[in-house]
C-alpha positions in Angstrom: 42.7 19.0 4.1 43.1 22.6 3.3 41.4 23.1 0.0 41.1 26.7 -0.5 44.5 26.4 -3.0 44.2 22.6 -3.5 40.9 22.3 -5.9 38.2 24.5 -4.7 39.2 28.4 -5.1 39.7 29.3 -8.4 43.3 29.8 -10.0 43.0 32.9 -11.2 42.6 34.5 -7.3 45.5 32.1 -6.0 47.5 33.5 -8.9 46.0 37.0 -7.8 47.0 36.1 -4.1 50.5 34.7 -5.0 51.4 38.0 -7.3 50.4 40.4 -4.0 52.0 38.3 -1.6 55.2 38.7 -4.5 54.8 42.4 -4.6 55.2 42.6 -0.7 57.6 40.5 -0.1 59.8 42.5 -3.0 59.1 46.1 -1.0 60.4 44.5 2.4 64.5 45.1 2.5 66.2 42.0 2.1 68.1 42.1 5.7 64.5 44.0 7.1 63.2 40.3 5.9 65.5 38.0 7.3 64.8 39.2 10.7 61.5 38.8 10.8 62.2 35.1 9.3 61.7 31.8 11.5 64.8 30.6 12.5 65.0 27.3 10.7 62.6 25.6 8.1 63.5 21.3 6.8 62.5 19.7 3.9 61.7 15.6 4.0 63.4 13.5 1.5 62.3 9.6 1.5 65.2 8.6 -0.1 69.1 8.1 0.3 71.7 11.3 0.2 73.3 11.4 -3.0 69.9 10.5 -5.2 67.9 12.5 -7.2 65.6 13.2 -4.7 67.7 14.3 -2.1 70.1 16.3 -4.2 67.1 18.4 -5.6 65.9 19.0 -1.9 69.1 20.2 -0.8 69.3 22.4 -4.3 66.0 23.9 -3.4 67.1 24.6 0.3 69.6 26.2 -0.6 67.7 29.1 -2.4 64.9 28.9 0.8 67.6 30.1 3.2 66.9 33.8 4.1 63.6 33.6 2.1 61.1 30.7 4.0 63.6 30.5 7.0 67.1 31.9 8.3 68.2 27.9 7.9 66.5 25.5 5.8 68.2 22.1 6.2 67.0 18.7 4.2 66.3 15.5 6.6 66.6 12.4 5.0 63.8 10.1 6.4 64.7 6.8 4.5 63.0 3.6 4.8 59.6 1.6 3.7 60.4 3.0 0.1 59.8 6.6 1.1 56.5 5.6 3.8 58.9 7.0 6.8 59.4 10.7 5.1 55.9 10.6 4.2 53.8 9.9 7.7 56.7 12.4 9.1 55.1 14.8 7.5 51.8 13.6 8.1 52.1 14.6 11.7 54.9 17.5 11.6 53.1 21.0 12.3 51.0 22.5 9.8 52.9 25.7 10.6 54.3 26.5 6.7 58.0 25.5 8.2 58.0 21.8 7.2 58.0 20.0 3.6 58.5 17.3 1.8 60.2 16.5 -1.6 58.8 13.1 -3.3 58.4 10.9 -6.1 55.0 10.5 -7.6 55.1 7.0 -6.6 54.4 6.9 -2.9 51.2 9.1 -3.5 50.0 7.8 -6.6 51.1 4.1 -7.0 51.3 2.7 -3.0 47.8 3.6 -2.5 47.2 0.6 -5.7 49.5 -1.8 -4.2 49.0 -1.2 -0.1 46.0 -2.7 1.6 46.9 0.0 3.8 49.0 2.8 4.0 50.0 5.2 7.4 48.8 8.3 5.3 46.0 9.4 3.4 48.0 10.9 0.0 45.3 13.2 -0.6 43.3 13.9 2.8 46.7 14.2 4.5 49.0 16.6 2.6 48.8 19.7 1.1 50.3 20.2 -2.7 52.6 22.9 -3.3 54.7 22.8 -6.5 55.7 20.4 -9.1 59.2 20.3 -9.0 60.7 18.6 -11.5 60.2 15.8 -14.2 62.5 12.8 -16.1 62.3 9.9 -17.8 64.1 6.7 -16.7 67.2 4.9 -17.8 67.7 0.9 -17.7 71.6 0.2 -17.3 73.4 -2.7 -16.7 76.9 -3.5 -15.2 80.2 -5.4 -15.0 77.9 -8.5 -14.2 76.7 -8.2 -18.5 79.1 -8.8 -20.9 80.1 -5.3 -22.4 78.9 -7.4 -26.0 75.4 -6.3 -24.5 74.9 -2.4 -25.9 70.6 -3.0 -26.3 67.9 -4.2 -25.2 67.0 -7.5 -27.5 71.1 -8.3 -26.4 70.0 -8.1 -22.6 66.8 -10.3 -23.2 69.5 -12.9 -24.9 72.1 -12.7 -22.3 69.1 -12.9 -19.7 67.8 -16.0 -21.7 71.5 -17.5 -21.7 71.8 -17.0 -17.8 68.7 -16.8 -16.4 69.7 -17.2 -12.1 71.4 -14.1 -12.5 68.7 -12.3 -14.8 67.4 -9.2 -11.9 67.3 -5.8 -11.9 67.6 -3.4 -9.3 65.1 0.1 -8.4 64.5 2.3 -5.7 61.8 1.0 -3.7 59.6 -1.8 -4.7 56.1 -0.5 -5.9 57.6 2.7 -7.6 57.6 3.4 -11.1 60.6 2.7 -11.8 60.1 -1.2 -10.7 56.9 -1.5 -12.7 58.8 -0.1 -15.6 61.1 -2.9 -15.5 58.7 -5.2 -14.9 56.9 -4.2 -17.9 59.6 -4.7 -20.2 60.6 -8.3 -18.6 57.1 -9.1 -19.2 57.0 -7.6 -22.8 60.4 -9.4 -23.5 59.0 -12.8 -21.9 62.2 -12.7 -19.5 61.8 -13.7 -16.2 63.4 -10.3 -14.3 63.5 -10.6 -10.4 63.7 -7.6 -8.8 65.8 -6.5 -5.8 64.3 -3.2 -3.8 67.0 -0.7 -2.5 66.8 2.5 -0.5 66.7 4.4 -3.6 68.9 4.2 -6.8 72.2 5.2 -5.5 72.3 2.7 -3.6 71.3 -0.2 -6.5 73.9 1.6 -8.7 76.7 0.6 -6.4 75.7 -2.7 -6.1 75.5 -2.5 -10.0 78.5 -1.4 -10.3 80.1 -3.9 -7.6 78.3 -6.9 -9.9 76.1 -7.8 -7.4 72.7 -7.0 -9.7 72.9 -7.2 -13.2 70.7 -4.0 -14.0 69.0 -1.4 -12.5 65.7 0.7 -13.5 65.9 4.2 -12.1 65.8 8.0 -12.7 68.2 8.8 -15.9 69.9 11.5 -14.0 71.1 9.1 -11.4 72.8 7.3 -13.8 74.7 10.1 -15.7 77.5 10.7 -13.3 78.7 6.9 -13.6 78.5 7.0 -17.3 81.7 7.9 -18.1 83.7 5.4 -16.6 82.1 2.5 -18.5 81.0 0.4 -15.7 77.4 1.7 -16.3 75.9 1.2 -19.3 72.4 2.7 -20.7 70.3 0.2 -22.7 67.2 2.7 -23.0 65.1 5.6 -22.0 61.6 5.8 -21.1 60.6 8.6 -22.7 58.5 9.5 -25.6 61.4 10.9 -27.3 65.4 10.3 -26.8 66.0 12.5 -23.5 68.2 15.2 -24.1 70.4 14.1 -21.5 71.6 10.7 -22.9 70.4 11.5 -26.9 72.8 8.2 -28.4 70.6 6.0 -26.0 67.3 4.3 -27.5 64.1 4.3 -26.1 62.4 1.5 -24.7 59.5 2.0 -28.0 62.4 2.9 -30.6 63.6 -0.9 -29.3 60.0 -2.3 -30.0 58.6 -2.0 -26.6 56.0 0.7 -27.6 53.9 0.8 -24.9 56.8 1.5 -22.3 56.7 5.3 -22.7 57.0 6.4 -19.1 57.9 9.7 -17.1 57.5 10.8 -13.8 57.7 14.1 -11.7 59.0 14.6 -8.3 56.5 17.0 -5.7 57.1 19.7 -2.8 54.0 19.1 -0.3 53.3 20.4 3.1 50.9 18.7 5.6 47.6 19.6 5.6 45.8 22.2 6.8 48.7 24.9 6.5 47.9 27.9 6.6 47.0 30.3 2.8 49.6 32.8 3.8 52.1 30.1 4.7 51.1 28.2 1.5 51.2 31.4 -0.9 54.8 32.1 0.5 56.2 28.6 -0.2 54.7 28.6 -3.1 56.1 32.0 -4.6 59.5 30.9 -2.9 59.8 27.3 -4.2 58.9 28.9 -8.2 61.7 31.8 -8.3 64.0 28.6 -6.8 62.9 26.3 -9.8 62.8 29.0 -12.1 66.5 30.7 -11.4 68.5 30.0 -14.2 72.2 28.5 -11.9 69.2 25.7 -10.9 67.6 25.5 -13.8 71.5 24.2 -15.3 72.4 22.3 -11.6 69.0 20.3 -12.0 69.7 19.5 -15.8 73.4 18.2 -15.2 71.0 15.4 -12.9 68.7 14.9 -15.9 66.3 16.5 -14.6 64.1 19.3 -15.7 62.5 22.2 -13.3 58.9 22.1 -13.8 57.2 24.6 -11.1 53.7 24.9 -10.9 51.0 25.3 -8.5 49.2 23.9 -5.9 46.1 22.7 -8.2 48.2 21.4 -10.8 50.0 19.7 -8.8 47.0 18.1 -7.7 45.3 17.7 -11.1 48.9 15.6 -11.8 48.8 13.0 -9.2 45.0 12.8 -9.7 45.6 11.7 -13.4 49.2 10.0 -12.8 47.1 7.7 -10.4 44.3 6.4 -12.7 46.6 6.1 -15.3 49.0 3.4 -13.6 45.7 1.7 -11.6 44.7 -0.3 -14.5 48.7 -1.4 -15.3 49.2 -2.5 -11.8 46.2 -4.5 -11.9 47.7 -6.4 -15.1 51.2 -6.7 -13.6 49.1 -8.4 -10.2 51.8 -6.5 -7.7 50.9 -6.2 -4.0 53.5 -5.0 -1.4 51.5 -6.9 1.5 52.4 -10.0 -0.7 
């Protein structure tokens, strides 16, 4: 793995590096600069179109076209809750022309709960950039009575009927599943969980009554609020999210130790080259950091959080040994 931006070089010269590269790329004519530009560029997404995840690939591409590549287009490469997207870019070229856009999960959780996985998280990809973070929502649907507005309410109605007591998340072994199993252990409810192909697709089967609840991303819940058939019971965050501020958290319920967020990634395969990195790089923080994204990404609960390629790395490192010891307890193994 490519290391020179990852942990070994200091930040201060990729900072150094990243401002020159900046300063040339702002002297070069705009049209001058989309000639010399590769044809096309794609960004992996693991997950279903419509999600979180795919919606902030395609925002990003859109502000990569004419600056990495003439056409930057988003493939979604779904399936094996987000493996597929992953070992595609394990092998794509390391040519600065391919990415990926991913939950922390798959490279910081699977690698707990997979005997083994077709990647290496760390040996086989290069970080880029942070790209955003966001807390998670817990809603139900038509299937709970609209009586249920909290959490203690759930864990009684869950009591009351306990065959259809299950929750829906986007891949089994992701945060979002642990979360919820968490809080059906803390609530001493038996909560069985059905996987999906990412939350969008849970949602409509919450909203069809087929699953009685579903753990996700809060932004993939806000578009469904209004019309009532999703409801928000909590929020993982430390603090009510800004997105959904009448809606408790899971601690302000008495669940105190559910205070969870999580952070989706750009990364690149491995071994790309400095100059291909730094440009990425530079590109994917003016995206982030452009105010008509800054708004697009927060009407999807999410916030843009850019950064570079070592923190980046620094954040899965600890994101990792943090969730190690709670999978342990929880006793989850997807070759189960």
């Amino acid at each position: 793995m490519t290391t020179d931006l990852h942990l070994n070089r200091p930040r201060r010269h990729f900072i150094l590096t990243a401002t020159a590269t900046a300063a040339g790329l702002a002297l070069v004519h705009p049209l001058a600069q989309a000639q010399g530009l590769p044809e096309s560029a794609r960004i992996f997404a693991g997950f279903a179109p419509g999600g979180t995840v795919d919606v902030t690939g395609r925002r990003v591409a859109d502000k990569l076209r004419d600056v990495l590549a003439k056409s930057v287009v988003v493939e979604n490469r779904t399936g094996a809750g987000g493996q597929i997207a992953l070992t595609a870019l394990k092998i794509a070229p390391a040519d600065g022309l391919t990415l990926l856009v991913t939950p922390m999960s798959m490279l910081g959780i699977y690698p707990h709960t997979y005997k083994k996985l077709p990647y290496d998280p760390v040996a086989d990809f290069q970080p880029v950039s942070q790209a955003v973070r966001f807390d998670f929502g817990f809603a139900v649907g038509p299937m709970v009575p609209a009586s249920v507005k909290t959490l203690a309410d759930f864990v009684g109605w869950c009591k009351a009927n306990p065959k259809d007591a299950n929750f829906g998340s986007p891949a089994a072994g992701s945060v979002p599943h642990f979360v919820a199993e968490l809080f059906g252990r803390a609530a001493s409810i038996d909560l069985k969980h059905v996987p999906y192909r990412g939350t969008q697709p849970a949602i409509a089967d919450l909203i069809g009554g087929q699953v009685a609840s579903v753990s996700g991303p809060i932004g993939e819940f806000l578009q469904h609020l209004p019309a009532g058939k999703v409801r928000l019971l909590a929020t993982s965050g430390a603090a009510r999210s800004k997105f959904a501020p009448g809606v408790a958290t899971y601690a302000e319920q008495g669940f105190k130790d559910i205070v969870f967020d999580e952070w989706f990634g750009f990364y690149m395969p491995a071994k790309v080259p400095a100059d291909a990195l730094n440009r990425a790089v530079i590109a994917i923080r003016n995206a982030l950091s452009s105010p008509d994204m800054v708004e697009a990404l927060a009407q999807m609960g999410l916030e843009a959080r850019p950064s570079t390629p070592a923190e980046l790395a620094a954040l899965l490192k600890k994101d990792s040994e943090r969730w190690a010891p709670l999978i342990k307890t929880i006793g989850f193994t997807a070759d189960s």
